[in-house]
C-alpha positions in Angstrom: 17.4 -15.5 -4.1 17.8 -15.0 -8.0 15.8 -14.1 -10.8 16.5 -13.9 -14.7 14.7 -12.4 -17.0 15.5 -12.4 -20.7 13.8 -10.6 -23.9 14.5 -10.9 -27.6 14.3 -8.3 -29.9 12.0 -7.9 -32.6 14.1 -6.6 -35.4 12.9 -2.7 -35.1 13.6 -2.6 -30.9 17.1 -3.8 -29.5 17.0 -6.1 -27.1 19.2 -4.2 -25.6 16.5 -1.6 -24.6 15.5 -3.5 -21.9 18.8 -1.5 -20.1 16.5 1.7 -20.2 13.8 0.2 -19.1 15.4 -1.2 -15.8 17.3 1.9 -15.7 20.7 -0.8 -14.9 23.6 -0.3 -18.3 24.3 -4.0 -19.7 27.6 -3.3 -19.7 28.1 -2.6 -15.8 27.3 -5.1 -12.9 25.6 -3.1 -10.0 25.3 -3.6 -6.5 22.0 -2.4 -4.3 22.1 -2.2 -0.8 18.3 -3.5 0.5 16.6 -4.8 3.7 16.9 -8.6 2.5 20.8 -8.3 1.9 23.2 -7.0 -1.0 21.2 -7.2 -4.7 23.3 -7.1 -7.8 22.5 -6.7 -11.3 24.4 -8.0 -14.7 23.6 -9.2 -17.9 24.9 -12.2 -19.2 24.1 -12.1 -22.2 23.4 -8.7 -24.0 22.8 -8.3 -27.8 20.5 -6.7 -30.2 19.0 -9.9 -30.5 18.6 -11.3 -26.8 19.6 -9.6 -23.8 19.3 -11.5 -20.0 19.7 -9.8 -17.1 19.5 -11.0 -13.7 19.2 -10.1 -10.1 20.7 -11.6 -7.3 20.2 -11.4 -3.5 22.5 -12.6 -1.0 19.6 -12.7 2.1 22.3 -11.1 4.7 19.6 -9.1 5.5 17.4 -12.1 7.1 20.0 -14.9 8.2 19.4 -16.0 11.9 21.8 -14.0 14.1 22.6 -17.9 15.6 25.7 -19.1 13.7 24.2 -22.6 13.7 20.6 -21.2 12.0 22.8 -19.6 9.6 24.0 -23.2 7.8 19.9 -24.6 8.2 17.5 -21.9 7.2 16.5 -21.4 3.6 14.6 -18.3 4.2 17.4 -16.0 2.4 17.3 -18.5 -0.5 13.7 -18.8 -1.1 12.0 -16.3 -3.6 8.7 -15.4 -2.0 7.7 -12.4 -0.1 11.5 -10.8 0.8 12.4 -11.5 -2.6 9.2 -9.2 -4.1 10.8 -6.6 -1.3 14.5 -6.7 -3.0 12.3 -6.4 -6.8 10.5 -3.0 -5.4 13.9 -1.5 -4.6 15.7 -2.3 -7.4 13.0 -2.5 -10.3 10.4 0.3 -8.5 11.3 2.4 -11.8 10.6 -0.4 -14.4 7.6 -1.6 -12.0 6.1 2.3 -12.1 6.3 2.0 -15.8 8.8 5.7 -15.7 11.1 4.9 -18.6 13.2 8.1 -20.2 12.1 6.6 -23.4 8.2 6.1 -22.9 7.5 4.2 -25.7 9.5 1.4 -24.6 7.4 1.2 -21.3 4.3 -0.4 -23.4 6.1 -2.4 -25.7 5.7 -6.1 -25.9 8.6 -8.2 -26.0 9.1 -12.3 -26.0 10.2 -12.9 -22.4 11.1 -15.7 -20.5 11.6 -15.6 -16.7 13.0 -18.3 -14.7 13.0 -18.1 -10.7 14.4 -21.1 -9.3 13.7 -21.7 -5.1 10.3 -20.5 -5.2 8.3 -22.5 -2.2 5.2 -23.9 -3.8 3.6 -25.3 -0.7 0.4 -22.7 -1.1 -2.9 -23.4 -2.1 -2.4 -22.1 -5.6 0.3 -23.2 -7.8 2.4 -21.3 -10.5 0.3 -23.3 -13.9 -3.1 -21.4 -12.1 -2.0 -18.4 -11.5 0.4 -17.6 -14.8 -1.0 -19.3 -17.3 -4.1 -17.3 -17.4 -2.4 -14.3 -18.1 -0.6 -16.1 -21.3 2.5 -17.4 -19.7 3.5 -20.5 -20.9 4.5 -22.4 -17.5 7.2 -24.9 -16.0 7.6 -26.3 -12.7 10.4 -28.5 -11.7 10.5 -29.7 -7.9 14.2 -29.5 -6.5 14.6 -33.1 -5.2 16.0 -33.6 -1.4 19.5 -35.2 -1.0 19.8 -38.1 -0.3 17.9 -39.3 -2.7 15.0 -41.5 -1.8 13.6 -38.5 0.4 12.0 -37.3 -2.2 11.0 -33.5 -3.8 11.5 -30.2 -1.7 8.7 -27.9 -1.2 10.6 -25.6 -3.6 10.8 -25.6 -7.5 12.3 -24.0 -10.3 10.0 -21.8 -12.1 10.1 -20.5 -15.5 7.8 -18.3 -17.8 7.2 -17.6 -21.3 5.1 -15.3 -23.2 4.8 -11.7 -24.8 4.4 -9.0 -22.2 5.7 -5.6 -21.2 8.6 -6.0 -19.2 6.1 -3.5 -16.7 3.6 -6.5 -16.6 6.3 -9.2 -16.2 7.2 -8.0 -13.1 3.8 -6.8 -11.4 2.8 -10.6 -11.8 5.7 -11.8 -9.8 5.5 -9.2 -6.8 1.5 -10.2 -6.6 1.6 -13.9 -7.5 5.1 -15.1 -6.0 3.9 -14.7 -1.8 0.5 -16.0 -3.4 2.3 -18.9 -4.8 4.5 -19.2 -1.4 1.2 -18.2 1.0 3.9 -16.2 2.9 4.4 -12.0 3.7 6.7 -11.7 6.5 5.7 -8.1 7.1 2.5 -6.9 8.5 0.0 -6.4 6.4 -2.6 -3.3 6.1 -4.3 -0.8 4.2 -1.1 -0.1 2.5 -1.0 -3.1 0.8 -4.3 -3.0 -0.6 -2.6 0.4 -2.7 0.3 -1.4 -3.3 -2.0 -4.3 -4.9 -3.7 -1.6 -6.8 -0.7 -0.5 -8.3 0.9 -3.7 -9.6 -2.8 -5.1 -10.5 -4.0 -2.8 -12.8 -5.4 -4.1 -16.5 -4.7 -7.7 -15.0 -6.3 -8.5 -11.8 -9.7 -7.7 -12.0 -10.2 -10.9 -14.5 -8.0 -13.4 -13.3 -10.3 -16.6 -12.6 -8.4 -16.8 -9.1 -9.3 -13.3 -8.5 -11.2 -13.2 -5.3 -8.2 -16.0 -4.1 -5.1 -14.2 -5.3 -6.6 -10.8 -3.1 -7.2 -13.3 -0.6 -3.7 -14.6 0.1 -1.7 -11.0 -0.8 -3.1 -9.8 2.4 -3.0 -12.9 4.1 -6.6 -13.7 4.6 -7.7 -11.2 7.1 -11.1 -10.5 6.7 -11.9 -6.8 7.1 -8.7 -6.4 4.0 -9.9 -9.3 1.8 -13.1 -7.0 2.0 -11.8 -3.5 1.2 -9.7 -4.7 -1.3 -11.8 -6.7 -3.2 -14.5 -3.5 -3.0 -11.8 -1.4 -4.0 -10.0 -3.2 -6.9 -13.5 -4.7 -8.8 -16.4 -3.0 -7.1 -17.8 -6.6 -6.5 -19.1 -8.2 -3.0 -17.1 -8.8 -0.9 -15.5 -12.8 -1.1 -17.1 -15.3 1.5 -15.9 -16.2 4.3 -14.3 -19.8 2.8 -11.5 -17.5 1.5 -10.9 -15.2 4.1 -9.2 -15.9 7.8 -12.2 -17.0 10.7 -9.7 -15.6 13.5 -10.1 -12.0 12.5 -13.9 -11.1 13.0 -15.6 -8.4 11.1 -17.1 -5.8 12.8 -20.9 -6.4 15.0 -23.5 -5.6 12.9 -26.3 -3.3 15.0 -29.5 -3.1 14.6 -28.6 0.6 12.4 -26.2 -1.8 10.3 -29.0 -4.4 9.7 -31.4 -1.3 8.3 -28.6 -0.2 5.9 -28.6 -1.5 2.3 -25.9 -4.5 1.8 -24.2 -2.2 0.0 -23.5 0.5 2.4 -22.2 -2.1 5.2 -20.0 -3.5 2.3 -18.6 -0.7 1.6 -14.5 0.1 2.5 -14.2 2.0 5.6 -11.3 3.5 3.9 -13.8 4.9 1.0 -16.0 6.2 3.6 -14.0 8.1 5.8 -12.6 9.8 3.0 -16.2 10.7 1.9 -17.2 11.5 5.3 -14.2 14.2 5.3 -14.8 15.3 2.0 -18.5 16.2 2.9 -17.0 17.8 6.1 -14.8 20.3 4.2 -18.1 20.8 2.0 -20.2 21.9 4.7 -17.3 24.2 5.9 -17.6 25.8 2.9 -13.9 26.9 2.9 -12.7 27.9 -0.8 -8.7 26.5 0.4 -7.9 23.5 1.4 -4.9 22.1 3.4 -4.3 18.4 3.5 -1.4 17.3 6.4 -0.2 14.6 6.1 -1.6 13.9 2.9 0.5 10.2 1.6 -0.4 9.9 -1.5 -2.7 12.3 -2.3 -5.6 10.5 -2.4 -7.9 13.2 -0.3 -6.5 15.8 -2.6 -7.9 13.7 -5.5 -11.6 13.3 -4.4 -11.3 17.4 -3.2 -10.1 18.2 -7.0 -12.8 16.1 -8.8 -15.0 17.6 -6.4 -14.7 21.0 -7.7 -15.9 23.1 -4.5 -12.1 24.1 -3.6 -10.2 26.8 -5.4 -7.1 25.9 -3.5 -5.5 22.7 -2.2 -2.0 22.0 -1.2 -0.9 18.6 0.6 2.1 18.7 3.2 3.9 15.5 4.2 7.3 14.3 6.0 7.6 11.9 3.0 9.6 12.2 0.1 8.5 9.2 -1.6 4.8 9.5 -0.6 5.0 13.1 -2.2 6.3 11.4 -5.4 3.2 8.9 -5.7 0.8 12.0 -4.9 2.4 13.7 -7.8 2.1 10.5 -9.9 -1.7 10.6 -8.8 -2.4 14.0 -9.3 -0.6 15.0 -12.4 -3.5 16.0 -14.0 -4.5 18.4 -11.4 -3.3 21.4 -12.2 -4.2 23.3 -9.2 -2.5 21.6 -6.5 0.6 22.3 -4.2 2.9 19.9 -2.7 5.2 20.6 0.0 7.4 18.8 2.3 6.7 19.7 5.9 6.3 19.0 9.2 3.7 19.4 12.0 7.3 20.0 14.6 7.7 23.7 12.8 6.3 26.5 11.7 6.2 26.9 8.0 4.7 29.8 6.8 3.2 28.2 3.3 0.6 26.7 5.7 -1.6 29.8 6.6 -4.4 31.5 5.3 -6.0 28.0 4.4 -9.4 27.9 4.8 -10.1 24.2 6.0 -6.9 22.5 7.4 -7.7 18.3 7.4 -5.5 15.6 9.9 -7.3 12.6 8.5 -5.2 9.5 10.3 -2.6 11.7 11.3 -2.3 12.4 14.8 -1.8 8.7 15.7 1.7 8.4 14.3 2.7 11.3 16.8 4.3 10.7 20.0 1.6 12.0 22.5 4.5 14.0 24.5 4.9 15.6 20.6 1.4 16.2 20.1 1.1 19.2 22.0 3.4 20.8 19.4 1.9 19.8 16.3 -1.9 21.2 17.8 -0.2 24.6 18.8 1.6 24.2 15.0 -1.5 23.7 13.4 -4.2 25.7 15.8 -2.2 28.7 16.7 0.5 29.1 13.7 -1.8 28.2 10.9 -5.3 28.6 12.9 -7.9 27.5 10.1 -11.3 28.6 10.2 -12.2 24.8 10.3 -10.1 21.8 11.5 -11.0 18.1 10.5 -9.4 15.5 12.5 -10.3 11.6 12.0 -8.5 8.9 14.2 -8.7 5.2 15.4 -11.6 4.6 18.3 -9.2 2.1 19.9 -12.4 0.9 21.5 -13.4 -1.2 18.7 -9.6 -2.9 18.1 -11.6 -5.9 19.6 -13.8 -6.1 16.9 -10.6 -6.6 14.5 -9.4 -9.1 17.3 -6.8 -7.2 18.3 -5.7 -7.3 22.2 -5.9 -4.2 24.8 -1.9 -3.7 23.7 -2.3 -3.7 20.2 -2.8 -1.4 17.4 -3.9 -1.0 14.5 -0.8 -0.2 12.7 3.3 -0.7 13.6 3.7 3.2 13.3 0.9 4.3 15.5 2.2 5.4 18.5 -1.2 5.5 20.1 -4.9 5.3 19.5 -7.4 7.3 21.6 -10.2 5.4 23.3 -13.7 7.4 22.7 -13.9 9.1 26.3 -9.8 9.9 25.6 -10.3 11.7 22.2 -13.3 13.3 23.6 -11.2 14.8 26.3 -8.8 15.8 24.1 -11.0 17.6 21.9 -12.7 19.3 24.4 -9.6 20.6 25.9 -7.8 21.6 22.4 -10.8 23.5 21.8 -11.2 25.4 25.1 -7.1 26.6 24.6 -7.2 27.7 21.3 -10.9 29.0 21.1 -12.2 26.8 19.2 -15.8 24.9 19.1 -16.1 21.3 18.3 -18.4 18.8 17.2 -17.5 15.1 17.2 -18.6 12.1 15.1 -18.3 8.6 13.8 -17.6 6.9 10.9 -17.9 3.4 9.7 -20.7 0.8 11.0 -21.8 1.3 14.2 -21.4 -0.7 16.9 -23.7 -0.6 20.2 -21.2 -1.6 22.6 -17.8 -0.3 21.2 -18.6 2.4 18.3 -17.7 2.8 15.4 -13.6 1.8 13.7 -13.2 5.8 13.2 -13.8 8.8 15.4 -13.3 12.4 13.9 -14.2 15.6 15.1 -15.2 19.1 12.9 -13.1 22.1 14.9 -14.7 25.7 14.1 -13.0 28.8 14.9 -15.1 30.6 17.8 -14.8 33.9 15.8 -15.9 31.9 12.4 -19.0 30.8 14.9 -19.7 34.6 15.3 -19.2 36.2 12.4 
């Protein structure tokens, strides 16, 4: 897998500069250790005038462990989806636009990219996706030897046009799986941030939109949906465009009441209302958000102004960094690292304490601990817990075994999570009320349970 990417400088900015934008010296060739294999970095050519650099990546990371797969696959050579991967870890500086010179980050060079081994087998090729964000385009198909075969279903792509080098590279991490209609990782609500982030200023009116969304998160339904509700506020895309294996939740007679826009709307965007407007009606002045990823809870609290304090604690270094990102203008909010296995003092005397899609990447013989953690050591006037209701996984046609998530470690049916509640708040003296959230469904509920804990001498006094 190989990339090169070259800029030319206007007579006032180096070309040069593109080194601190990259944050890789032209003079030095640097190695990367990454989940698709070793990635290394030089510059061929490095002037005021032009500079090229370019990244390589040698795919040891996703060669078949068979010695004879090893000579036949061309997975570690083709630049799709594990290529993007290698891009994230050694670009994720130049791709966050964090430059120690900032004005560099929004400066528009000359570029020309050229990716050579990109499959082009999708549904959308590189002249409909690049061009209309001012790339001039070429495609050449790699013939198959011996000749007579004819072309490959791989090409050599190159790009030219006048971009931020920022820009340059969120439209290959979105467009090159598009291009190659592969992702060979699971795909969630995750990647609907992660298409946020690299699709901002551009996205929202590309003519292939609704089709670019579609194939980054591989056509299943309920995502196409959120994200395209999330990243344009339009309808959701029809179901031409999206996966028919993966069903959207039942509609109930409750849904078919509702306005199309409340059944349109992200289930994502509404549990974090739903918990919002549970903290309100607490009426607790401090705020404690574990497990709080990337701040996005802590967001909506600040804007909504009722809080005096907030803090977020997560495991997470990195997804600390992106709720700082998110938050820097929020003046009044704490970060910590922390976990839910200790005690840690900086956790008490918080008013409201929220687990919103926490207690599902917990090992159940664990979860003991982290309720005595955060019930007895910090003991909130008011816990707000929202989980999966592994009851409706069907509707997402997901099987008895399956979650919703690789890192879930389990999901509560509704009769389990009612038990549990019921018992965490008979030990610790607590009261509980429980809820849903999302559409309704008559026979398996709704996608998320949650549950409002009160302390039993809040209740009194």
């Amino acid at each position: 897998m190989m990339m090169t990417l070259e800029v030319r400088g206007d007579g006032e900015t180096p070309s040069t500069d593109l080194g601190y934008l990259l944050h890789k010296h032209p003079d030095r060739m640097q190695s990367f250790d990454t989940s698709q294999g070793t990635a290394r970095v030089f510059y061929p050519r490095a002037s005021a005038q032009e500079c090229r650099v370019a990244l390589h990546v040698d795919g040891e990371g996703v060669r078949s462990r068979d010695e004879a797969q090893r000579h036949v696959s061309t997975i570690p050579y083709a630049a799709s989806s594990r290529f993007v991967v290698a891009i994230g870890k050694v670009f994720g500086d130049a791709l966050a636009g964090r430059c120690a010179r900032p004005e560099l980050v929004e400066h528009s060079w000359p570029i020309a990219i050229t990716v050579p081994s990109v499959p082009v087998g999708g549904a959308l090729g590189p002249d409909e996706l690049f061009t209309p964000l001012g790339w001039s385009v070429g495609v050449s198909r790699q013939p198959l030897a011996p000749s007579g075969w004819g072309d490959s279903p791989y090409a050599t792509v190159t790009l030219e046009g006048r971009h931020t080098v920022r820009d340059a590279l969120r439209h290959l991490c979105v467009l090159l799986p598009v291009i190659a209609d592969d992702k060979h990782y699971f795909v969630d609500e995750l990647e609907i941030d992660k298409l946020e982030r690299l699709g901002d200023g551009w996205l929202s009116t590309h003519p292939h939109r609704d089709r670019i969304i579609s194939g980054y998160v591989k056509r299943v339904r309920p995502l196409v949906d959120l994200a395209v509700d999330r990243l344009t506020g339009a309808d959701p895309i029809g179901p031409d465009t999206a996966d028919s294996r993966v069903a959207l939740p039942q509609e109930s007679a409750r849904q078919a009441g509702s306005t199309v826009a409340d059944r349109r709307e992200g289930l994502a965007r509404r549990r974090l209302d739903a918990v919002v407007e549970s903290v309100r009606a607490a009426r607790g002045r401090s705020v404690l958000d574990l497990g709080c990823g990337e701040g996005r809870l802590l967001d909506a609290l600040a804007a909504d102004g009722a809080c005096t304090r907030l803090a977020g604690v997560d495991v997470s270094v990195a997804a600390l960094r992106r709720a700082a990102e998110r938050l820097e203008r929020r003046r009044d909010v704490d970060l910590w690292q922390s976990s839910l296995m200790y005690g840690d003092t900086r956790c008490r005397g918080f008013d409201v304490a929220v687990l919103m899609e926490v207690i599902e990447h917990i090992d159940q013989a664990r979860l003991p601990v982290a309720v005595a953690s955060v019930f007895d050591g910090m003991a909130p006037a008011t816990v707000v817990v929202t989980t999966p209701n592994r009851d409706h996984n069907s509707r997402y046609g997901l099987g008895p075994d399956e979650y919703r998530h690789p890192d879930h470690r389990f999901e509560f049916t509704r009769a389990e999570f009612a038990r549990w509640c019921a018992d965490v708040a008979d030990e610790y003296r607590y009261t509980v009320v429980l809820g849903e959230i999302g559409d309704p469904d008559a026979e398996v509920g709704a996608p998320t349970q949650s549950a409002v804990f009160t302390r039993i001498d809040e209740v009194s006094r």
